[in-house]
C-alpha positions as CSV (number, residue, x, y, z in Angstrom):
1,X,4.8,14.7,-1.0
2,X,3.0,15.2,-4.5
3,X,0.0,13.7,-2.6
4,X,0.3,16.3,0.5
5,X,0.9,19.3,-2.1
6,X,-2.0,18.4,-4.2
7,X,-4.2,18.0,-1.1
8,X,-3.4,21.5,0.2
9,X,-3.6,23.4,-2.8
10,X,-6.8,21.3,-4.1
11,X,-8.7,21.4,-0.4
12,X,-10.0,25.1,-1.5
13,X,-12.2,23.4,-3.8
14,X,-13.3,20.6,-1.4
15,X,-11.3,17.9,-3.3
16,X,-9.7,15.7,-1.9
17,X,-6.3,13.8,-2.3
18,X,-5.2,10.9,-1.2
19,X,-2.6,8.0,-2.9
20,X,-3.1,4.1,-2.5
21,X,0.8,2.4,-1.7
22,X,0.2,-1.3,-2.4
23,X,2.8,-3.8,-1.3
24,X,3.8,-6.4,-3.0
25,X,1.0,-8.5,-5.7
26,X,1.7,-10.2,-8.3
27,X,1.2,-8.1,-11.9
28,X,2.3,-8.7,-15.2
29,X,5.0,-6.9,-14.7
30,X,6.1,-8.5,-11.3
31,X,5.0,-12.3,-12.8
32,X,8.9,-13.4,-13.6
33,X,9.6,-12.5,-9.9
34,X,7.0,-14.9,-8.4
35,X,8.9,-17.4,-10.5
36,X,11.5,-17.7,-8.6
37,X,10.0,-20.0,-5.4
38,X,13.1,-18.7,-3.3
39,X,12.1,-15.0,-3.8
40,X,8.8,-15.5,-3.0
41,X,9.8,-17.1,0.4
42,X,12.3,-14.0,1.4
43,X,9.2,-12.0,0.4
44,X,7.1,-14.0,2.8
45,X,9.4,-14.0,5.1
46,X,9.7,-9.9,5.4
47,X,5.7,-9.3,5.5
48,X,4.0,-9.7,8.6
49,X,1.4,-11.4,7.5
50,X,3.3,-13.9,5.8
51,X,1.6,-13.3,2.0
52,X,1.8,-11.3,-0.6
53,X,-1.2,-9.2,-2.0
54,X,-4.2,-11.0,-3.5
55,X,-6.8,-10.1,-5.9
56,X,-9.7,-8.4,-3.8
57,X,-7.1,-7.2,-1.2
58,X,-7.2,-3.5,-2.4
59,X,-11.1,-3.3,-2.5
60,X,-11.6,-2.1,0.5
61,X,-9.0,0.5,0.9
62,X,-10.4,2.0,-2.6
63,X,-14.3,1.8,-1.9
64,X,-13.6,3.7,1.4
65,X,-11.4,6.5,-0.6
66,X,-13.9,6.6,-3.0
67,X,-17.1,6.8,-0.3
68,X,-18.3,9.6,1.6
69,X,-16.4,8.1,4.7
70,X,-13.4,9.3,3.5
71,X,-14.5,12.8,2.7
72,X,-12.8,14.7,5.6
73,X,-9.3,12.4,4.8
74,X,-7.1,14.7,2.2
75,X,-3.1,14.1,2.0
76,X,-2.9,10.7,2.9
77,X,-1.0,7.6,2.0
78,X,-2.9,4.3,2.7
79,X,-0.1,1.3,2.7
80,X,-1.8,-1.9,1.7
81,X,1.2,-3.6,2.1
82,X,0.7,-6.6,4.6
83,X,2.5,-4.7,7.3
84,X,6.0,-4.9,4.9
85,X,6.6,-1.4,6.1
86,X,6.4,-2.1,9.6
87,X,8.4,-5.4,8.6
88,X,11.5,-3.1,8.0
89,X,11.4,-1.8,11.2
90,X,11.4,-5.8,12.6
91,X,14.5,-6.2,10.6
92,X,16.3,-3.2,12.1
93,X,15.9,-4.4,15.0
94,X,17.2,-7.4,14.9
95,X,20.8,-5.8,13.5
């Protein structure tokens, strides 16, 4: 919502706003979880494509946000996630 609000209000001034939502990579502060080899494998298991996020993976979404091809998107969210969003729909269905 911030990312919507600050889009609207901000758009008078031709800037834009837009939020990154990456899924799942391993951080420092998500290292301990990676750990855990049976985690990692329920985490696999839940993202379509069958990984979690690797170094480079973000690179693209952020030099398009960044470039002039992005210039007329404002109040967006951009899921880099591996499809784990869309994941969660799979698993409702199957309940």
């Amino acid at each position: 919502q911030m990312t919507m609000c600050l889009a609207d209000e901000w758009g008078r001034y031709g800037v834009t706003v837009n939020a990154l939502a990456p899924g799942w990579f391993k951080t420092a502060q998500t290292a301990a979880l990676y750990e855990d080899e049976e985690w990692v494998a329920y985490l696999k298991d839940r993202i379509p494509l069958k990984r979690p996020g690797a170094p480079g993976d973000l690179d693209g979404a952020l030099r398009f946000l960044a470039s002039e091809s992005s210039r007329y998107v404002t109040g967006q969210t951009l899921l880099v996630d591996g499809g784990i969003t869309t994941g969660a729909v799979r698993l409702l269905k199957e309940e």
